[in-house]
The first five atom37 places (N, CA, C, CB, O) and aatype in JSON, in Angstrom:
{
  "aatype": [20, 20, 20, 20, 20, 20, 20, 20, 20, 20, 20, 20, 20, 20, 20, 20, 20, 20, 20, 20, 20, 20, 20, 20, 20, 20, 20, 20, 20, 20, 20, 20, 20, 20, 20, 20, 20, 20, 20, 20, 20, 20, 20, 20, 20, 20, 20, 20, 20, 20, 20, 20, 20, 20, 20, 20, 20, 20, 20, 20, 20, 20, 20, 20, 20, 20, 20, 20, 20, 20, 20, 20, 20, 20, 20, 20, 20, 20, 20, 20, 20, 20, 20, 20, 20, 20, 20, 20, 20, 20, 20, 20, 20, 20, 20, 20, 20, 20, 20, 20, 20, 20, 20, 20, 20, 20, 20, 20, 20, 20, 20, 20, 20, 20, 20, 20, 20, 20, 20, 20, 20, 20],
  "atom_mask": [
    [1, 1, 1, 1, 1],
    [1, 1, 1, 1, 1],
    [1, 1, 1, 1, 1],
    [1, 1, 1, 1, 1],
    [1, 1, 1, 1, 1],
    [1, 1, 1, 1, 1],
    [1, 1, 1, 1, 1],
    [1, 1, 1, 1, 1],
    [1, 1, 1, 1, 1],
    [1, 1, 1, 1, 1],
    [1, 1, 1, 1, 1],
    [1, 1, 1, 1, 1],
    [1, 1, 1, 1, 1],
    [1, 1, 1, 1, 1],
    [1, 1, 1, 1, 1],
    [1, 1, 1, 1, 1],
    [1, 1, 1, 1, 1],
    [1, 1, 1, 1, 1],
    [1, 1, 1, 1, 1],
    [1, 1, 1, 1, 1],
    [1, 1, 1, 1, 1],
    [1, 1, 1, 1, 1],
    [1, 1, 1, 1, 1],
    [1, 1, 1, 1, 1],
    [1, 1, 1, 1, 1],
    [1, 1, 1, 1, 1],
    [1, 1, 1, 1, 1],
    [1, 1, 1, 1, 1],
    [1, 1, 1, 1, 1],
    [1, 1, 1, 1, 1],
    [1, 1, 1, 1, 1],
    [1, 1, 1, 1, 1],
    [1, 1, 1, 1, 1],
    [1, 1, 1, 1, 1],
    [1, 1, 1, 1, 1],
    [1, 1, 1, 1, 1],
    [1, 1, 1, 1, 1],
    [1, 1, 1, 1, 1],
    [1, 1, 1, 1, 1],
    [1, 1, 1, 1, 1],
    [1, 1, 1, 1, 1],
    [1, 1, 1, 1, 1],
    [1, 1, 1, 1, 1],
    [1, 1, 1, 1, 1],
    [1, 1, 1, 1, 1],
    [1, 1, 1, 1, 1],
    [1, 1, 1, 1, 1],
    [1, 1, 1, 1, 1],
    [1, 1, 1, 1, 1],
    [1, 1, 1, 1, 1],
    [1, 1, 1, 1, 1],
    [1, 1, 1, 1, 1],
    [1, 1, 1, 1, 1],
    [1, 1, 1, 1, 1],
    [1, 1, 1, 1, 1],
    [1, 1, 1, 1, 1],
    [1, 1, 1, 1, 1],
    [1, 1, 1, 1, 1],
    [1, 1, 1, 1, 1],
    [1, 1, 1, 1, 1],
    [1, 1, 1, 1, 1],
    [1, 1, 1, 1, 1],
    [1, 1, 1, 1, 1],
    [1, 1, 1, 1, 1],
    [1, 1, 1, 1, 1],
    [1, 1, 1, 1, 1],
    [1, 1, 1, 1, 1],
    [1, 1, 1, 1, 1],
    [1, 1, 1, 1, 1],
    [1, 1, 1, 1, 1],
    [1, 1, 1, 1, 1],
    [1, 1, 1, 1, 1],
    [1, 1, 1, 1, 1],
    [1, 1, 1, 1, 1],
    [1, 1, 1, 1, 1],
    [1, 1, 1, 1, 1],
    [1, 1, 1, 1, 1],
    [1, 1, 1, 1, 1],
    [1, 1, 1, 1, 1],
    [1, 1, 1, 1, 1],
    [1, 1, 1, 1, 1],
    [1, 1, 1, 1, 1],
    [1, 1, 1, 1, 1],
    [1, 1, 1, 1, 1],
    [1, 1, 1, 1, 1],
    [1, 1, 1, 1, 1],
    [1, 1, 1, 1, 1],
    [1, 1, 1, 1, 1],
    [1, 1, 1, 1, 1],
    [1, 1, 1, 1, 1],
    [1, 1, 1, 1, 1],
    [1, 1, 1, 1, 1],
    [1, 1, 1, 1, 1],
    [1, 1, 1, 1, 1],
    [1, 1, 1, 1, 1],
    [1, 1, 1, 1, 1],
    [1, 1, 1, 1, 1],
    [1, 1, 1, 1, 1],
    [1, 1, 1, 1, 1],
    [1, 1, 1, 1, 1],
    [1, 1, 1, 1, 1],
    [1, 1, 1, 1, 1],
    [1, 1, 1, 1, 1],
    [1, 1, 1, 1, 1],
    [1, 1, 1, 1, 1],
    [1, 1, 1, 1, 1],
    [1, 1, 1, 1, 1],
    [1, 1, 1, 1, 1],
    [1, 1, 1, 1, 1],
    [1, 1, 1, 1, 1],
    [1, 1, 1, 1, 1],
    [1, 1, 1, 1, 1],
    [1, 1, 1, 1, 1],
    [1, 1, 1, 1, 1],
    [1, 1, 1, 1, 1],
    [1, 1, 1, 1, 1],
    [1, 1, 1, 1, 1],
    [1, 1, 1, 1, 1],
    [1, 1, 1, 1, 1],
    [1, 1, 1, 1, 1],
    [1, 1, 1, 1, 1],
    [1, 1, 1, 1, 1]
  ],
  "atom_positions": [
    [[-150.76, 78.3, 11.22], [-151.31, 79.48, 10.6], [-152.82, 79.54, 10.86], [-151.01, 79.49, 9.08], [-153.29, 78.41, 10.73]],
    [[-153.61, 80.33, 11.15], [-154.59, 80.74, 11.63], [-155.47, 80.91, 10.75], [-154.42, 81.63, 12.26], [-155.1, 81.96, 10.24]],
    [[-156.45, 80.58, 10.16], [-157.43, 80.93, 9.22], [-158.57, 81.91, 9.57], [-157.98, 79.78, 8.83], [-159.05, 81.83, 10.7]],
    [[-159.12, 82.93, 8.62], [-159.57, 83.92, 9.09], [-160.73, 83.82, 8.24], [-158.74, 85.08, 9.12], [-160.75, 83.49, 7.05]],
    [[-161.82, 84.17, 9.07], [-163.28, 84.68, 8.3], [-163.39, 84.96, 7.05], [-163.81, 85.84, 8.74], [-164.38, 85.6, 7.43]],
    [[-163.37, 85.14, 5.84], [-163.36, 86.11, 4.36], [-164.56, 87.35, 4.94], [-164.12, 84.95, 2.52], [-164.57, 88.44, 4.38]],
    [[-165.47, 87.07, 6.03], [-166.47, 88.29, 5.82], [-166.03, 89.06, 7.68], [-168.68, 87.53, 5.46], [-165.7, 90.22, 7.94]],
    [[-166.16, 88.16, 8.38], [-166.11, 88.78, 9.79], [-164.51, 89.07, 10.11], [-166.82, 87.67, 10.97], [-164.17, 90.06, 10.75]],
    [[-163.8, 88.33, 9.73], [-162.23, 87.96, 10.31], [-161.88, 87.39, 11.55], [-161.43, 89.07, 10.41], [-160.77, 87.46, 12.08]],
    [[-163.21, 86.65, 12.12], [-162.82, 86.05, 13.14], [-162.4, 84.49, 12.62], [-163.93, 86.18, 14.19], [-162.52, 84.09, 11.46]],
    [[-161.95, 83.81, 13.62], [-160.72, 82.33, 13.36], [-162.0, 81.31, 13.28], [-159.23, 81.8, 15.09], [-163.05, 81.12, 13.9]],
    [[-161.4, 80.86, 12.32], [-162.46, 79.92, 11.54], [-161.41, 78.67, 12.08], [-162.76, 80.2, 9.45], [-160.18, 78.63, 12.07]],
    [[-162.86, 77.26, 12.79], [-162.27, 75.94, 13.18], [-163.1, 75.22, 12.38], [-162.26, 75.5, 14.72], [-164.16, 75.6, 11.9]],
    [[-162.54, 74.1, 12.25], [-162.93, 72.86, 11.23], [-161.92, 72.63, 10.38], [-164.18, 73.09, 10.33], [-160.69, 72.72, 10.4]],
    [[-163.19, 72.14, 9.27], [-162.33, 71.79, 8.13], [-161.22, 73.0, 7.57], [-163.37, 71.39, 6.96], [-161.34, 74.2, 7.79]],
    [[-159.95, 72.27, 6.7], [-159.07, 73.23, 6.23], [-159.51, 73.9, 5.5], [-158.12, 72.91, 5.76], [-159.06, 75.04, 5.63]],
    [[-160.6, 73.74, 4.3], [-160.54, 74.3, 3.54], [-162.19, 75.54, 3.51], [-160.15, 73.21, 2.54], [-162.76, 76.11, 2.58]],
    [[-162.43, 75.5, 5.06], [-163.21, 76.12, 4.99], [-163.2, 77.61, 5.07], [-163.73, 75.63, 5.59], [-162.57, 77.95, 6.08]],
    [[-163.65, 78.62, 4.4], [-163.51, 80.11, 4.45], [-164.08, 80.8, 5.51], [-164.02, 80.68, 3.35], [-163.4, 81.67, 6.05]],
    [[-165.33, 80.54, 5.93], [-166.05, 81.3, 6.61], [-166.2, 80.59, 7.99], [-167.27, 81.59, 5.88], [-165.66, 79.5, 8.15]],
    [[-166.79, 81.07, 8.8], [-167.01, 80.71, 10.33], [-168.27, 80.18, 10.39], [-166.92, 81.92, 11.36], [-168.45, 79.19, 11.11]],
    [[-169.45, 80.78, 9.59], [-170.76, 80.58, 9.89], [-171.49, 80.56, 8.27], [-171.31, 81.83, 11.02], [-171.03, 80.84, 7.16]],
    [[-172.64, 80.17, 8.67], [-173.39, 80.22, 7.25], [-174.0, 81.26, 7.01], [-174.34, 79.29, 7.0], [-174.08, 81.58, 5.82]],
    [[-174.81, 82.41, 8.33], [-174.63, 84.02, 8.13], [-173.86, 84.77, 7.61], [-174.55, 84.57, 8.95], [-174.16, 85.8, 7.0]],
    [[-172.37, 84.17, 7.87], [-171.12, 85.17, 7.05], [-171.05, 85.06, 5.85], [-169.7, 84.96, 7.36], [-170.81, 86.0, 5.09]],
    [[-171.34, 83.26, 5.32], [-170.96, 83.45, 4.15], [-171.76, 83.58, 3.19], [-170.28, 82.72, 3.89], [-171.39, 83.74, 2.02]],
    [[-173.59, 83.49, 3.77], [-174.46, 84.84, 2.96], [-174.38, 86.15, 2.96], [-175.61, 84.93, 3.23], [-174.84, 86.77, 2.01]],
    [[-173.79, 86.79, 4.03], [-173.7, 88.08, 4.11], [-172.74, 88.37, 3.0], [-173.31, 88.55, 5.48], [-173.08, 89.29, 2.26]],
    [[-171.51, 87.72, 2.69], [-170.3, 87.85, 2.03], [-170.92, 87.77, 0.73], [-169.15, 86.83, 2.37], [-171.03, 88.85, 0.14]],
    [[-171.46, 86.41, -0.01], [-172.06, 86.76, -1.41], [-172.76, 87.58, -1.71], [-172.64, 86.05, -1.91], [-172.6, 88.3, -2.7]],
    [[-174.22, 87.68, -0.42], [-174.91, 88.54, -0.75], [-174.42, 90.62, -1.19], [-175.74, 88.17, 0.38], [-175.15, 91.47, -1.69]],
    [[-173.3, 90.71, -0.84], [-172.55, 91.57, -0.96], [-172.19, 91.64, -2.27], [-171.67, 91.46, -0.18], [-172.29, 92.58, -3.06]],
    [[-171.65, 90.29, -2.45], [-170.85, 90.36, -3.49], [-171.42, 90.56, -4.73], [-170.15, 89.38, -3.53], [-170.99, 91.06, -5.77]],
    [[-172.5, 90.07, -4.4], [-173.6, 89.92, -5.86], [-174.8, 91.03, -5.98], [-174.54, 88.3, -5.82], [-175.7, 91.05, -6.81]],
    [[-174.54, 92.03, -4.82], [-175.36, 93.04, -4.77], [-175.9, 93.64, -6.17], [-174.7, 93.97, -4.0], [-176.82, 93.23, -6.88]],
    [[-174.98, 94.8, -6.36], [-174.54, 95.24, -7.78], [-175.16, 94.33, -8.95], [-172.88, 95.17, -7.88], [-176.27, 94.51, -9.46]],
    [[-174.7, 93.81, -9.12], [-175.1, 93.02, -10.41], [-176.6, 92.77, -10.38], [-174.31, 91.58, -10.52], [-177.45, 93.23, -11.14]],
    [[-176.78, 91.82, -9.18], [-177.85, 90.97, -9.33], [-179.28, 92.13, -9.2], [-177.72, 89.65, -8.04], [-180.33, 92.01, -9.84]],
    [[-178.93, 93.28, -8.13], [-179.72, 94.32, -8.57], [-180.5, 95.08, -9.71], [-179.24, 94.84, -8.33], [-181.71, 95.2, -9.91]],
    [[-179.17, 95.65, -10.55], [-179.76, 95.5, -11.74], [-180.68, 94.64, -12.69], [-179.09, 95.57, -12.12], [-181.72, 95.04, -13.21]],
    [[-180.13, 93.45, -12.82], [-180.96, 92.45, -13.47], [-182.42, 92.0, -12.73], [-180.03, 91.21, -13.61], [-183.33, 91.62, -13.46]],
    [[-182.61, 92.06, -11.35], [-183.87, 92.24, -10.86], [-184.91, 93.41, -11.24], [-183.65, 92.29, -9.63], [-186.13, 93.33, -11.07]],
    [[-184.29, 94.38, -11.73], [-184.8, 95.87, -11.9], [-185.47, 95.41, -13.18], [-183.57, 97.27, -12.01], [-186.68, 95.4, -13.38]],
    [[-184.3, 94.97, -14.21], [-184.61, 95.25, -15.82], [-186.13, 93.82, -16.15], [-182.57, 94.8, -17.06], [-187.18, 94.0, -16.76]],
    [[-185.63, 92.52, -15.45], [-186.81, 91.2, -14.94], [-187.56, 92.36, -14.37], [-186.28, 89.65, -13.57], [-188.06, 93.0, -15.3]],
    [[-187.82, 92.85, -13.27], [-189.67, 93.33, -13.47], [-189.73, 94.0, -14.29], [-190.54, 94.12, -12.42], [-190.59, 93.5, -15.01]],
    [[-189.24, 95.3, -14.97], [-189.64, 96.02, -16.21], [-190.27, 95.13, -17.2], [-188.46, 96.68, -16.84], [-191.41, 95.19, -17.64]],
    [[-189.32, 94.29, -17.47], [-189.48, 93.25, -18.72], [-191.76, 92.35, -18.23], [-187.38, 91.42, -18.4], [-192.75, 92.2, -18.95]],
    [[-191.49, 92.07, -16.7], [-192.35, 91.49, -16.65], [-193.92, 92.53, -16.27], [-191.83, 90.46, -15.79], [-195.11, 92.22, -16.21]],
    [[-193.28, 93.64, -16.1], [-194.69, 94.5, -16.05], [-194.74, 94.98, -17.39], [-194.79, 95.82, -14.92], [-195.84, 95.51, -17.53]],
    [[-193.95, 95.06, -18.64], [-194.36, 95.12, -19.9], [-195.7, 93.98, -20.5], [-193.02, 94.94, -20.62], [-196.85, 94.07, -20.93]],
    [[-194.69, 92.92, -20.21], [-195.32, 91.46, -20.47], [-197.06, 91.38, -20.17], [-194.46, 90.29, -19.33], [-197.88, 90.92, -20.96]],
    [[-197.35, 91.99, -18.77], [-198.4, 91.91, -17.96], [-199.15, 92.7, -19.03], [-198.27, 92.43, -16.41], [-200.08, 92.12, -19.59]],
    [[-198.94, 93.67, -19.29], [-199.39, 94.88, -19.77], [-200.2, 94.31, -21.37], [-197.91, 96.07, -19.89], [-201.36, 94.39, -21.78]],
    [[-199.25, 93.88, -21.79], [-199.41, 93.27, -23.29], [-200.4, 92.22, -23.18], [-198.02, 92.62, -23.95], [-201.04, 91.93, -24.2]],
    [[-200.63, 91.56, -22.02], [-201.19, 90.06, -21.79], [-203.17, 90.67, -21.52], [-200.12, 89.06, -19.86], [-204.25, 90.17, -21.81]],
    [[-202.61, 92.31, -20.65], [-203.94, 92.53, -20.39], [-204.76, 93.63, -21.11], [-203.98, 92.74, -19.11], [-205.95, 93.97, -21.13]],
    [[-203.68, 94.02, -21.65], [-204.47, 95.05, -23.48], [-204.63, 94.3, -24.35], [-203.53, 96.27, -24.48], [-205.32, 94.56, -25.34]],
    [[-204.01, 93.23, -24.16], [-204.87, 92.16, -25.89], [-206.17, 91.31, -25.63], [-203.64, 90.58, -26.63], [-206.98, 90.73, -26.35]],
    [[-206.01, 91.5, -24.33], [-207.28, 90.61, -23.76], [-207.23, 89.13, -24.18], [-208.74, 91.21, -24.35], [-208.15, 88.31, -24.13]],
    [[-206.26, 88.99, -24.5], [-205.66, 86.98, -24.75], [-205.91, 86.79, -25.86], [-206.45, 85.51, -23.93], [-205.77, 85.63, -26.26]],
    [[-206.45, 88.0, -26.95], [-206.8, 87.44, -28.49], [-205.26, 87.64, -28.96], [-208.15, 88.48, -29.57], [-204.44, 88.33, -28.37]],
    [[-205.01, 86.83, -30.23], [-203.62, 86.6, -30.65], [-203.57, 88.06, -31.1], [-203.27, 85.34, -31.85], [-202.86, 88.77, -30.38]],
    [[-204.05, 88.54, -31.92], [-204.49, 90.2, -32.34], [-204.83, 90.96, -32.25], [-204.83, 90.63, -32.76], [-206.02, 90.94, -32.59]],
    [[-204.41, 92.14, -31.86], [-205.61, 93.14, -31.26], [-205.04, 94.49, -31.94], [-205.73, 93.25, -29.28], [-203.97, 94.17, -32.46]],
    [[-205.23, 95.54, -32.11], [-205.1, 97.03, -32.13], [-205.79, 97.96, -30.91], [-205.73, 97.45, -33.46], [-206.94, 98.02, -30.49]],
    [[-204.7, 98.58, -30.59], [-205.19, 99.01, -29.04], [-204.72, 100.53, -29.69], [-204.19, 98.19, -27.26], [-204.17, 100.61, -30.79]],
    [[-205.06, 101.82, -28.74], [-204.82, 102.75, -28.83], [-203.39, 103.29, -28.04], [-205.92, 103.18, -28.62], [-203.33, 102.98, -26.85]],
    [[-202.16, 104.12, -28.61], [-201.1, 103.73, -28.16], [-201.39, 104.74, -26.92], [-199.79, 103.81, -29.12], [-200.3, 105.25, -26.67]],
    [[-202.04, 105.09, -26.33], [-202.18, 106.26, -25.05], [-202.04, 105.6, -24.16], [-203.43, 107.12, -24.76], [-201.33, 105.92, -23.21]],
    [[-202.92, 104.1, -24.24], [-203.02, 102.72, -23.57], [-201.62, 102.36, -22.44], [-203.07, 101.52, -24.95], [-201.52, 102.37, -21.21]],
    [[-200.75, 102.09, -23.45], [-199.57, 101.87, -23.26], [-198.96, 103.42, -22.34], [-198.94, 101.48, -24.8], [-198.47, 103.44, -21.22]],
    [[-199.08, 103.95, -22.76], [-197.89, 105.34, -21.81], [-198.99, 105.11, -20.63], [-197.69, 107.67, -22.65], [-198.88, 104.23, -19.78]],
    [[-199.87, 105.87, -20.7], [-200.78, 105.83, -19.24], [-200.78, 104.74, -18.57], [-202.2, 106.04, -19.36], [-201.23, 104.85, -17.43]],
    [[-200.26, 103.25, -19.04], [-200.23, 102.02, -17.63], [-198.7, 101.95, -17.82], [-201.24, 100.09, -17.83], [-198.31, 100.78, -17.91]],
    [[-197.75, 102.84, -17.9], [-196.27, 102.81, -17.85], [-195.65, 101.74, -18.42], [-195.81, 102.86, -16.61], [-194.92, 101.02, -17.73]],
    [[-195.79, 101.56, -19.39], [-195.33, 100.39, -20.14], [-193.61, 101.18, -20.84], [-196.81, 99.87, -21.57], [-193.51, 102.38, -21.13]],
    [[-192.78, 100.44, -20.94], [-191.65, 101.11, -21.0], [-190.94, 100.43, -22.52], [-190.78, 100.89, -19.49], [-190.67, 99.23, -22.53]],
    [[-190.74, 101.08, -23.47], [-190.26, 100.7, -24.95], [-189.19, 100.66, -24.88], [-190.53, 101.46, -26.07], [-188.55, 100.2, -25.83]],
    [[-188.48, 101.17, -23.67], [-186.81, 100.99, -24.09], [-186.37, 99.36, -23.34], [-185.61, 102.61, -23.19], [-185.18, 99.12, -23.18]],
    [[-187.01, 98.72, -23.08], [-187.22, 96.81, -22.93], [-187.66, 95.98, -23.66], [-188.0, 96.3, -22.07], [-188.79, 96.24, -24.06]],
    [[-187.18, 94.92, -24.08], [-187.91, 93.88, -24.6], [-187.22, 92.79, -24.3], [-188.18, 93.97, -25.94], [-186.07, 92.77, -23.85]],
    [[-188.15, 91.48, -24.65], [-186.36, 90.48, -25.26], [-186.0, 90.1, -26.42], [-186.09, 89.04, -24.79], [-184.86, 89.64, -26.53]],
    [[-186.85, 90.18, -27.58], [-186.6, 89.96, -28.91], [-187.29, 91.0, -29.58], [-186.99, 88.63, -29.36], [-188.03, 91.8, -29.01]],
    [[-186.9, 90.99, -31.41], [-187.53, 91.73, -32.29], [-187.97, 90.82, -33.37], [-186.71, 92.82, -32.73], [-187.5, 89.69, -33.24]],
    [[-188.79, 91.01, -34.46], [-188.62, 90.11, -35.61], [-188.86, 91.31, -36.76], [-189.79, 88.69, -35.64], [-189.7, 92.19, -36.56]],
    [[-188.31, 91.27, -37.6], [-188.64, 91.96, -39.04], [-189.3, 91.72, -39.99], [-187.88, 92.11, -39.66], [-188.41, 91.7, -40.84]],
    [[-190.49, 91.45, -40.69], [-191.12, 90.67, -41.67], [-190.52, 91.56, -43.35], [-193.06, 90.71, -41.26], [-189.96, 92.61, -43.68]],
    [[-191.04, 90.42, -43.94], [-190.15, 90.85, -44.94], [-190.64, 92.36, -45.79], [-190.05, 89.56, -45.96], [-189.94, 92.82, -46.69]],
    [[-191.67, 92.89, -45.45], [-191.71, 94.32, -45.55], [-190.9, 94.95, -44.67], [-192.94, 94.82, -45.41], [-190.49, 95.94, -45.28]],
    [[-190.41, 94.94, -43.49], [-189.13, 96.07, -43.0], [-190.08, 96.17, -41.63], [-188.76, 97.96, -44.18], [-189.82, 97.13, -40.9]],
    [[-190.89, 95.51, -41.31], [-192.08, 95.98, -40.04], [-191.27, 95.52, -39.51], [-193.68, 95.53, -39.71], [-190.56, 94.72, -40.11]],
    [[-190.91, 95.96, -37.57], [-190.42, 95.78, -36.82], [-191.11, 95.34, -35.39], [-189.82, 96.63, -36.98], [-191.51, 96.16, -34.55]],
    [[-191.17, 94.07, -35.26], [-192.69, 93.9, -33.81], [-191.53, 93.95, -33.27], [-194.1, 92.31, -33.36], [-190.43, 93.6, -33.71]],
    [[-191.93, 94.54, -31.95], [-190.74, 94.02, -30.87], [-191.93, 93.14, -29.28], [-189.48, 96.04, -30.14], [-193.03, 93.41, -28.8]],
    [[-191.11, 92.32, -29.07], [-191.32, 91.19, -28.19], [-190.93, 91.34, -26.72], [-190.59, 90.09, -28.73], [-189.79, 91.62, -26.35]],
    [[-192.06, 91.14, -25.84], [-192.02, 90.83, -24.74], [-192.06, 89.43, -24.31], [-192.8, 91.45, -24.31], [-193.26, 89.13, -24.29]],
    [[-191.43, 88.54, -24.0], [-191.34, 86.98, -24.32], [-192.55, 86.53, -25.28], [-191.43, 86.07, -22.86], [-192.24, 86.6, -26.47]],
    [[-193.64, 86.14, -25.07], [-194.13, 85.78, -26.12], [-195.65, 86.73, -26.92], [-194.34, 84.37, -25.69], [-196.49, 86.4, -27.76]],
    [[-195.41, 87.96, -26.15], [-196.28, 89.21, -26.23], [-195.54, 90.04, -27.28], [-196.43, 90.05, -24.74], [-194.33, 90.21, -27.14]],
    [[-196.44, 90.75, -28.7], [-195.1, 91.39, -29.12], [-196.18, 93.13, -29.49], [-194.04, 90.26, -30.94], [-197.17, 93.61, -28.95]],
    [[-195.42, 93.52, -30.49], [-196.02, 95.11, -30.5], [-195.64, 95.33, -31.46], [-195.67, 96.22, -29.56], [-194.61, 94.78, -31.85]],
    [[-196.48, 96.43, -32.41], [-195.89, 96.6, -33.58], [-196.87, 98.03, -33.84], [-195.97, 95.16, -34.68], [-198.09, 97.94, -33.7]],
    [[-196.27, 99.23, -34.21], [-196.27, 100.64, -34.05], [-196.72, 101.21, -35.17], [-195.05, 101.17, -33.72], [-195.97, 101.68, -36.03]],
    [[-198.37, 101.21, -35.25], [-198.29, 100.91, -36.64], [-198.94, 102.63, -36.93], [-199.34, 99.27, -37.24], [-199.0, 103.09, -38.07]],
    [[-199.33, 103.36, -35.79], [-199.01, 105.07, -36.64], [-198.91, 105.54, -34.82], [-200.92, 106.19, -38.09], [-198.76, 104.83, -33.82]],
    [[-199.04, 106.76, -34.96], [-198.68, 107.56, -33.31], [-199.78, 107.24, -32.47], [-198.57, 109.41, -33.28], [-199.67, 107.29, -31.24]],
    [[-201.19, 106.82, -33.23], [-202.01, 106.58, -32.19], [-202.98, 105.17, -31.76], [-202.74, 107.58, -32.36], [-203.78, 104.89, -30.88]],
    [[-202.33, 104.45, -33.06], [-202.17, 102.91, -32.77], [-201.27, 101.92, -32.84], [-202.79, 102.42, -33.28], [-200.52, 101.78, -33.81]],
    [[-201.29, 101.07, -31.7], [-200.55, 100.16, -31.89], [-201.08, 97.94, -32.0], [-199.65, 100.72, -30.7], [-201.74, 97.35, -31.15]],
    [[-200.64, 97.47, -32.97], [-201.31, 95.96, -32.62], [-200.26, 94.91, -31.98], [-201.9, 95.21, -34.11], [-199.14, 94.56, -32.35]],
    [[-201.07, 94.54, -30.88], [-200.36, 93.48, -30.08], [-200.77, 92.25, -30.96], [-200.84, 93.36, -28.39], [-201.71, 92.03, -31.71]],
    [[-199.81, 91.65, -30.61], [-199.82, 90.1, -31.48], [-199.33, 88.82, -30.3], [-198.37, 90.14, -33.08], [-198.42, 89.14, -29.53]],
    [[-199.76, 87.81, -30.21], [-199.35, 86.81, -29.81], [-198.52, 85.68, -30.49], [-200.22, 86.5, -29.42], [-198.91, 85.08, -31.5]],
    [[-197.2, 85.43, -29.76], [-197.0, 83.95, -30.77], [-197.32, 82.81, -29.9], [-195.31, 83.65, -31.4], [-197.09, 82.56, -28.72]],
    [[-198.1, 82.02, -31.17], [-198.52, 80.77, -30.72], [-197.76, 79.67, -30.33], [-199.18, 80.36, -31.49], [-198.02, 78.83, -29.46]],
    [[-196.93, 79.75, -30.96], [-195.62, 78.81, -31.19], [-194.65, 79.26, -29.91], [-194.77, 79.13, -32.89], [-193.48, 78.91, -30.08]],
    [[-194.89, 79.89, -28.79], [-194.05, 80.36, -28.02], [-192.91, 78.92, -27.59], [-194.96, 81.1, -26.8], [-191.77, 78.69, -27.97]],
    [[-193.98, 78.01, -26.48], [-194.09, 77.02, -26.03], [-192.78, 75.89, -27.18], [-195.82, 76.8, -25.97], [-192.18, 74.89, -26.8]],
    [[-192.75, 76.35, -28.16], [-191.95, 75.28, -28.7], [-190.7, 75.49, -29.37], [-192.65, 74.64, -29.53], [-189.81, 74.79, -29.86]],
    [[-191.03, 77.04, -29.16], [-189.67, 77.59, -29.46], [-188.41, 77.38, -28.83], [-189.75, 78.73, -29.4], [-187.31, 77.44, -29.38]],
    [[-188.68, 77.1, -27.41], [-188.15, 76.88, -26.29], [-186.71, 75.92, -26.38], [-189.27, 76.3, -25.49], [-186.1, 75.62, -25.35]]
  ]
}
């Protein structure tokens, strides 16, 4: 019985249990395979990390800051991303860019916060 490529279909020699002919095919073949997916999640990783950037360079590295929220829309910073939220026990809602967070505090300000404790959260 003849063993066949999984990506080219040409006759694969060697070992039995080998699928592919070449090591081009059988990147071409995952890389296929994982197109789709892995696309997306590259898309939503830079969003996530040009938020991050954003937060790192409107707080200017102080743990606290109040910035003006115009700030944010005009360097395209995008609110429908994050990776965490926290709630304090008044009902405030920061939401988190890994260890960059935001918290919406009327339409034309907002205060970035740093956690210190990032590093050990880990």
């Amino acid at each position: 019985m003849e063993r066949l490529c999984l990506f080219c279909n040409e006759p694969i020699n060697g070992r039995i249990d080998k699928k592919f002919c070449s090591d081009q095919c059988r990147n071409a073949f995952n890389n296929e395979k994982n197109a789709g997916t892995e696309n997306h999640i590259r898309r939503i990783n830079g969003i996530l990390r040009k938020n991050r950037k954003l937060l790192e360079k409107l707080s200017g590295r102080i743990n606290k800051k109040i910035v003006p929220s115009a700030s944010f829309v005009n360097n395209g910073f995008n609110f429908n991303y994050y990776t965490s939220t926290y709630t304090t026990r008044k009902g405030h809602v920061y939401f988190f860019c890994y260890e960059y967070g935001y918290l919406k505090l009327s339409q034309e300000k907002v205060m970035i916060v740093k956690r210190n404790d990032f590093e050990q959260s880990i």
